[in-house]
C-alpha positions as CSV (number, residue, x, y, z in Angstrom):
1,X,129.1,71.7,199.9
2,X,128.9,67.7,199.2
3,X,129.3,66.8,195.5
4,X,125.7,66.3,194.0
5,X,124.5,64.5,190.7
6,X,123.0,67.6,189.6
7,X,121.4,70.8,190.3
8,X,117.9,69.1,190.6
9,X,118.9,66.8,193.5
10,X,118.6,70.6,195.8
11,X,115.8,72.4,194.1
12,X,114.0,74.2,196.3
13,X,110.2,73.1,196.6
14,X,108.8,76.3,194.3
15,X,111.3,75.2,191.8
16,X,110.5,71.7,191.5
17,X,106.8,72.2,191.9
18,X,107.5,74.6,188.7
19,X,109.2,71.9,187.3
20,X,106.6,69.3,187.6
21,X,104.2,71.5,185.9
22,X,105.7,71.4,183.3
23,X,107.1,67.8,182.7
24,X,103.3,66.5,184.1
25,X,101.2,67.3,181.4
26,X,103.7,66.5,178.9
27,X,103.9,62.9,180.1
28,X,100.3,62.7,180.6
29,X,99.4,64.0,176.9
30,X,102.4,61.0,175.7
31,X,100.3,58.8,177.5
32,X,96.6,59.5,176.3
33,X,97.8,59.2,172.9
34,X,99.0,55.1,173.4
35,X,96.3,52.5,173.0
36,X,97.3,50.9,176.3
37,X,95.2,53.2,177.7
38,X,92.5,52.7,176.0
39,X,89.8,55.0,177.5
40,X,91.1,55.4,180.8
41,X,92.4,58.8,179.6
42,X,90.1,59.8,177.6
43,X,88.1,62.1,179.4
44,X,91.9,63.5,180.6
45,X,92.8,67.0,179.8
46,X,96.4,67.0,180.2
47,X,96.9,70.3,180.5
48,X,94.8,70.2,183.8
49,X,97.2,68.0,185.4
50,X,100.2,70.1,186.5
51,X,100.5,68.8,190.3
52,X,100.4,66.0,191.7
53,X,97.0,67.0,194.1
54,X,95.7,66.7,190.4
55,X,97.6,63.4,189.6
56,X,95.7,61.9,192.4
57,X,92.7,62.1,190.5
58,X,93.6,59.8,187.6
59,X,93.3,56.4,187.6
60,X,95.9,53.7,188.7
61,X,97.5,51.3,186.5
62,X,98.3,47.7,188.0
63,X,101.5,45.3,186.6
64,X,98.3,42.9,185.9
65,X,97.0,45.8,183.6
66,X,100.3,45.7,181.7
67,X,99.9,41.7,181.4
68,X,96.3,41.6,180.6
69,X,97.2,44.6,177.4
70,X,100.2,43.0,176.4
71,X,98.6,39.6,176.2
72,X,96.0,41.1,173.6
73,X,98.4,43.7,171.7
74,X,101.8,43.8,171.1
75,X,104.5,42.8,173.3
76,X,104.7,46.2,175.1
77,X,100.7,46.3,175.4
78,X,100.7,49.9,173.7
79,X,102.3,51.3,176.8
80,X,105.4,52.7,175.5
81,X,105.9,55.4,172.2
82,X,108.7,53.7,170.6
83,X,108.4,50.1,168.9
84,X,109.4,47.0,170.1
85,X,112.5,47.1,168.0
86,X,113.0,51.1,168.6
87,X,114.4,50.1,172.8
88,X,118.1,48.3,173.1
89,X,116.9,46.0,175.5
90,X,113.6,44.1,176.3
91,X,113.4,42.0,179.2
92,X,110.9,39.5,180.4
93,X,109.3,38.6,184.8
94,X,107.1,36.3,185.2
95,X,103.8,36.3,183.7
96,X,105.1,36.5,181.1
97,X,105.7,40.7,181.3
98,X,107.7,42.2,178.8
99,X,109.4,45.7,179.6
100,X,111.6,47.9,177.6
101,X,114.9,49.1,178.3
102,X,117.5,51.7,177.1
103,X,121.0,52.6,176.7
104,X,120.8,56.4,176.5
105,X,122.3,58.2,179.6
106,X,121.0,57.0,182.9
107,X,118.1,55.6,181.3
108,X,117.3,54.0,184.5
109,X,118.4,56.7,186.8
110,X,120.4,54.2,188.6
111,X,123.6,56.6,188.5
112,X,122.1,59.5,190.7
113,X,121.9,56.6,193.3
114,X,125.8,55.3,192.6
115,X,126.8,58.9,192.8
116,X,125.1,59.2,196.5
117,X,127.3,56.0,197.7
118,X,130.5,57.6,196.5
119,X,131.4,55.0,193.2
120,X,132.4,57.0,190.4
121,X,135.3,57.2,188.4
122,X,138.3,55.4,189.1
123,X,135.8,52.7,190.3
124,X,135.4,48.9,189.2
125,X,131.9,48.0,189.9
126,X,131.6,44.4,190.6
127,X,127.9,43.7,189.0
128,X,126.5,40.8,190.8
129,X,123.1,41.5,189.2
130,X,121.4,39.0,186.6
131,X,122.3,40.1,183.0
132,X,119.7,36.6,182.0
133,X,116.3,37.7,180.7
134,X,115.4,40.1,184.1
135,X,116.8,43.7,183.7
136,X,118.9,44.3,186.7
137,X,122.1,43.6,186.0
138,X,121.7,46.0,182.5
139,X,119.9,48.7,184.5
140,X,123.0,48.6,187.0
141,X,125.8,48.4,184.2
142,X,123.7,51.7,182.6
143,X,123.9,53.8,186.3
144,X,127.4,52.5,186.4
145,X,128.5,54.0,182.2
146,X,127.0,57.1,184.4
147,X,129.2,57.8,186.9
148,X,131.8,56.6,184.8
149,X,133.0,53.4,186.4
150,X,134.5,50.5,185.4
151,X,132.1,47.6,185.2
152,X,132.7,43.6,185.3
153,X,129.4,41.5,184.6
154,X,130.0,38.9,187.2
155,X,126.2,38.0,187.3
156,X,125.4,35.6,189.9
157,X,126.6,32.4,191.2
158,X,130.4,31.1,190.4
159,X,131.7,32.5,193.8
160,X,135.1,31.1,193.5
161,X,135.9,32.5,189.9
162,X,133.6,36.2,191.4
163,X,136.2,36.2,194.2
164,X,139.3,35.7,191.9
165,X,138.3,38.2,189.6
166,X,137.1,40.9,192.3
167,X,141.3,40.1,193.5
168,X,143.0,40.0,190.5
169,X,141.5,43.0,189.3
170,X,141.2,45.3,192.1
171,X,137.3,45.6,192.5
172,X,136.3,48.9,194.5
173,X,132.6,48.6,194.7
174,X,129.8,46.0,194.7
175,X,126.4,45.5,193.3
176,X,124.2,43.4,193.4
177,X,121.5,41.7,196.1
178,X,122.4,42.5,199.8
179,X,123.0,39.0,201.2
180,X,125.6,38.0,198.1
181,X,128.4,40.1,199.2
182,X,128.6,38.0,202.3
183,X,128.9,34.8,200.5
184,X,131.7,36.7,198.3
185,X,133.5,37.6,201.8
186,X,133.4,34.5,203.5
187,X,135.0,32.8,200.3
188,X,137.7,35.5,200.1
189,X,138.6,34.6,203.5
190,X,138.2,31.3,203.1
191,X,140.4,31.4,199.7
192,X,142.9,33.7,201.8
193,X,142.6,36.5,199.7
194,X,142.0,39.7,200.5
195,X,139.5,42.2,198.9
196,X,139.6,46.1,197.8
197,X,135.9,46.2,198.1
198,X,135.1,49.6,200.1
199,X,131.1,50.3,198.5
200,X,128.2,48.1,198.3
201,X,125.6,49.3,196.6
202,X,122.8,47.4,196.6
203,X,119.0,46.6,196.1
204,X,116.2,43.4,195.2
205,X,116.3,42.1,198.7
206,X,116.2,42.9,202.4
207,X,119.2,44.9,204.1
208,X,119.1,43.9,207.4
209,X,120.9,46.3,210.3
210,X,122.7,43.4,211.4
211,X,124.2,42.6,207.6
212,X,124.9,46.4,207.3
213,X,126.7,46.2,210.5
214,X,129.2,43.5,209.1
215,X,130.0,45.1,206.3
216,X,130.5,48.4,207.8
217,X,132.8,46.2,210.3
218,X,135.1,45.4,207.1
219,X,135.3,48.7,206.1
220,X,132.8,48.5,202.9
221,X,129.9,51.5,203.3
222,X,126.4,49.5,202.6
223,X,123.7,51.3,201.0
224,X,120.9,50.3,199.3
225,X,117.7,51.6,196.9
226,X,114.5,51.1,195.7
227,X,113.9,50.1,191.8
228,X,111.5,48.0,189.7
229,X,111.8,46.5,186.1
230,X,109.4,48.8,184.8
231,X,110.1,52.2,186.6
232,X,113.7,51.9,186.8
233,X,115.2,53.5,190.0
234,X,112.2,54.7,192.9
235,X,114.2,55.8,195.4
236,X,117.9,55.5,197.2
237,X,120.0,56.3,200.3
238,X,122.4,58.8,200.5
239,X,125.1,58.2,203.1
240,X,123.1,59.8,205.8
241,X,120.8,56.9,205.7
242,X,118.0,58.6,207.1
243,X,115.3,57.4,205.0
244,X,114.9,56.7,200.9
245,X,115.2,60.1,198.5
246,X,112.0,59.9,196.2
247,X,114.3,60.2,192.8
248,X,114.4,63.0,190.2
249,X,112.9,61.2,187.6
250,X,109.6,60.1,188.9
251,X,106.9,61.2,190.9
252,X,105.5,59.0,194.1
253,X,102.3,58.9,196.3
254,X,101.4,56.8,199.0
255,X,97.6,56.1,199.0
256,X,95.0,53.2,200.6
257,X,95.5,49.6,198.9
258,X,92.8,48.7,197.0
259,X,92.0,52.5,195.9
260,X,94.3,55.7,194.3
261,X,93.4,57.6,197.0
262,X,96.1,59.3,199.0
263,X,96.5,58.6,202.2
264,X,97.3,61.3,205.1
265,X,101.4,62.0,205.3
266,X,103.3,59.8,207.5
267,X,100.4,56.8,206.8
268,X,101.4,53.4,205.3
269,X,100.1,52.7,202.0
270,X,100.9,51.3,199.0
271,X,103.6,53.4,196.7
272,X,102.5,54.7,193.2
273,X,105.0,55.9,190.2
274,X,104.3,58.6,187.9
275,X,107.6,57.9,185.7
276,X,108.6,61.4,183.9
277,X,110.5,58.7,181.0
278,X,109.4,59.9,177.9
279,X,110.2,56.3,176.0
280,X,107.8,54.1,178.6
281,X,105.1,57.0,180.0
282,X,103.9,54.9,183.0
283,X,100.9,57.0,184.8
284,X,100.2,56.2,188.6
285,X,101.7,52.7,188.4
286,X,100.7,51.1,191.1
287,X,103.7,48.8,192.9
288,X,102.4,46.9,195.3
289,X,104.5,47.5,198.0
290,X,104.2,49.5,201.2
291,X,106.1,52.4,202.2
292,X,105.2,56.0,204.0
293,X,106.8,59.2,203.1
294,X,109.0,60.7,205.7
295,X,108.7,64.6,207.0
296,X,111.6,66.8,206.4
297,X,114.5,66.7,204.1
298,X,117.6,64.5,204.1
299,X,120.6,65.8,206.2
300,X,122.7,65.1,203.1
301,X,120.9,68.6,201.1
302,X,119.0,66.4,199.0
303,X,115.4,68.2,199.1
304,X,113.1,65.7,197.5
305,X,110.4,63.8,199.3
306,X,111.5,60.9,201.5
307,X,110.0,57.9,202.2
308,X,111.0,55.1,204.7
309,X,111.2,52.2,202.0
310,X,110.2,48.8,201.8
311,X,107.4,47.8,204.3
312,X,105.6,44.7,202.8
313,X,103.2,44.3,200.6
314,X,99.5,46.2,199.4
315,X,98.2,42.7,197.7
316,X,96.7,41.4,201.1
317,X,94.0,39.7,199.2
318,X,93.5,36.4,202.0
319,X,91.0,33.6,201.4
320,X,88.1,33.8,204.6
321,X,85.4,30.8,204.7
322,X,87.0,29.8,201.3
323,X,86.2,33.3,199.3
324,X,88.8,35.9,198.4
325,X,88.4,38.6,200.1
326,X,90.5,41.6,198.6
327,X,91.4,44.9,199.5
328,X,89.6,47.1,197.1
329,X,86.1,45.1,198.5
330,X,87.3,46.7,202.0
331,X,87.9,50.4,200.3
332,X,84.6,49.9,198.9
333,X,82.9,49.1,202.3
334,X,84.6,52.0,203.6
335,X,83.3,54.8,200.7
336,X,79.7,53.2,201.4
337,X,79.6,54.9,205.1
338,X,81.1,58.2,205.6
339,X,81.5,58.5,208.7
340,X,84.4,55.4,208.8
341,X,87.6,57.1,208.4
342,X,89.4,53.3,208.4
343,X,88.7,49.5,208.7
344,X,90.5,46.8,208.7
345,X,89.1,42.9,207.9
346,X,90.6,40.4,210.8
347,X,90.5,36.7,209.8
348,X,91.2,34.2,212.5
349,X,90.3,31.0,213.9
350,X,87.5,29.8,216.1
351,X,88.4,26.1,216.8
352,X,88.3,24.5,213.5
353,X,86.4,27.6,211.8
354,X,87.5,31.0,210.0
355,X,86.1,34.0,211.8
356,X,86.0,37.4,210.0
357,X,86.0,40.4,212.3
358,X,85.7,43.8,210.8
359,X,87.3,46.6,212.3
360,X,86.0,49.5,212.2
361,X,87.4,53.5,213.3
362,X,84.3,55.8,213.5
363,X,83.2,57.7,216.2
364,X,79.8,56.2,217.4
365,X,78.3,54.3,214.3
366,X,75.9,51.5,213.4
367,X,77.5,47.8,214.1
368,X,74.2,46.5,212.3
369,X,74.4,48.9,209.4
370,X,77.9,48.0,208.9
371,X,77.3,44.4,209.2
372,X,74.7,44.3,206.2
373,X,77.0,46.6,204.2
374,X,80.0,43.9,205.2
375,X,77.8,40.9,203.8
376,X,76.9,42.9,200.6
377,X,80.2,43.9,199.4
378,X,82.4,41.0,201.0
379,X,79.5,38.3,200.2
380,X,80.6,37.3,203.6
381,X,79.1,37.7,207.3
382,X,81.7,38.8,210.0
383,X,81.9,40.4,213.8
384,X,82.0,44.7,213.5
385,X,84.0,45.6,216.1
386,X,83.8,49.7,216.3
387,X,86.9,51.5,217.5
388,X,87.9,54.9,217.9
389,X,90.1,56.9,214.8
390,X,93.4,56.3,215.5
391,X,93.2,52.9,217.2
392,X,94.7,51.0,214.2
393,X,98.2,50.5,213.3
394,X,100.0,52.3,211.1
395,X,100.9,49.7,208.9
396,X,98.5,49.6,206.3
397,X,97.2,46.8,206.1
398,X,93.4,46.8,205.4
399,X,93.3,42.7,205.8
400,X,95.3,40.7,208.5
401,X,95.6,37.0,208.4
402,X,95.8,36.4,212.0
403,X,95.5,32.6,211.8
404,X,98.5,29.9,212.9
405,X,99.9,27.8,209.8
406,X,101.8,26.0,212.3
């Protein structure tokens, strides 16, 4: 049987449903009681909310949310039941955003993912992360204390002295963004020295097939996960890289940018975190990037949902005719007709002008009833062009910017 993190990495679906009715209301009742939410909850009964069918029908909290409260109440906008001073860490992003971070075991839930790509003990984790300000490099050196492994903070930059040390000291396993490890290679080889590095785990940036490939090709297994400042760690490969395991410590949905509604399984849509942390009780956090959850369970054993990671961005808001036009002004359109089960806004160029064709899956339907609905809640005029369900992509995108910035 292959070595797991724990026992909840292969419950079976009646256990961990069990499971999350427990933990759910719990972390809802933390979170009605924190004046971040003001009255969002209010009208919550937490006991109510023991699935996540239930979860859907609570509203969705935005990284702007989080800016807006902490920019009128303390530095954690109320959204967290310990003080400022009660966390070990608080980091800032850009905004400014302030978020809270611990020290207690796997805090971030990074070492369940370590523990899939093989580092443990006996490893020297080589933590290319930032340790400046952003939380990465602290959330990594937490999974690491995890699994037990031995870490040096080589933050980024100051290749020649990262490639001496990783030498000298007989780094087993990498961390850090995907693209770094090359520039750490081709200076070893370039140095002539030769590294011990057989792991890479990694996250924060693209990891393409081709750059996988290489590394594979020097012998270091490349695997990467999916983790944000405030939620800690989303979701990770195993070795069977076959898809993203949803983590233990959260809960995920895929719904429609621009609403909280989930879409049907296999769609894209935009990926929202219920976190089951206790210290920082984030309810339907909306992420703002794309993703879709995969059928079926991971050849590894792990049992928890998949999904089939990063796939852009929800925050298609695009400027047509010089107004914004955002995606939950499309998801509005869209409730206002019935009959529509999609639509997707088009903007493109007619000579020197910006042309805004609506898309529209319904069977049969009204172009001229949809066109006055269009002007109403997009305050601007555009072509209807009815298709049949199913005729979209499966990318979920509800706006396109199909002009050349060539």
């Amino acid at each position: 049987m292959p070595d797991f993190f724990d026992d909840l990495e292969i419950r079976s679906a009646d256990a961990r449903a069990a499971d999350l009715a427990k933990a759910l209301p719990e972390q809802v009742a933390r979170a009605k009681g924190l004046p971040g939410y003001g009255e969002s909850l209010a009208d919550v009964d937490p006991a109510s909310v023991t699935s996540i069918e239930a979860l859907a029908a609570l509203p969705v909290l935005r990284k702007s949310d989080l800016g807006k409260s902490q920019a009128a109440k303390a530095p954690l906008g109320g959204f967290a039941t310990l003080p400022t001073s009660g966390f070990a860490h608080i980091f800032q992003s850009p905004g400014p955003i302030y978020e809270p971070g611990g020290v207690g075991h796997d805090w971030w839930r990074i070492g369940r993912f370590l523990h899939a790509a093989g580092v443990g003990a006996g490893d020297i984790v080589q933590n290319c992360f930032s340790y400046h300000l952003t939380p990465a490099g602290m959330i990594f050196e937490n999974g690491a204390r995890a699994v037990g492994a031995t870490v040096v903070p080589a933050g980024i930059g100051q290749t020649e002295l990262q490639v001496r040390a990783a030498a000298d000291i007989g780094t087993t396993a990498y961390a850090g963004t995907p693209d770094f490890l090359k520039v750490i290679l081709d200076k070893a080889d370039e140095m002539g020295l030769k590294l011990a590095i057989t792991k890479a785990t990694v996250g924060g940036g693209a990891l393409f097939p081709s750059l996988r490939q290489e590394y594979a090709d020097r012998g270091i297994a490349c695997v990467q996960n999916y983790a944000t400042a405030d939620l800690g760690n989303i979701a990770y490969e195993s070795p069977a890289m076959e898809g993203m395991i949803v983590d233990e410590g959260v809960i995920v949905e895929i719904v429609r940018p621009g609403t909280g509604q989930p879409v049907s399984p296999g769609e894209v849509g935009e990926v929202v975190v219920t976190t089951l942390n206790p210290d920082y009780p984030l309810i339907r956090f909306a992420t703002g990037d794309l993703s879709a959850v995969m059928a079926g369970d991971s050849p590894c054993g792990r049992t928890n949902m998949r999904i089939k990671g990063w796939m852009g961005r929800a925050d298609q808001t695009t400027k047509i005719k010089g107004m914004f036009v955002r995606p939950e002004q499309v998801a509005d359109f869209v409730s206002k007709h019935p009959e529509i089960a999609r639509a997707r806004v088009v903007a493109s160029r007619d000579g020197e002008a910006d042309v805004m064709t609506v898309q529209v899956e319904a069977e049969g339907g009204d172009a001229d009833a949809y066109g006055r609905t269009i002007s109403e809640v997009l305050k601007l005029k555009g072509r209807v062009e009815i298709v049949t369900p199913g005729h979209l992509p499966n990318d979920g995108k509800v706006i396109e910017d199909a002009r050349s910035y060539d």
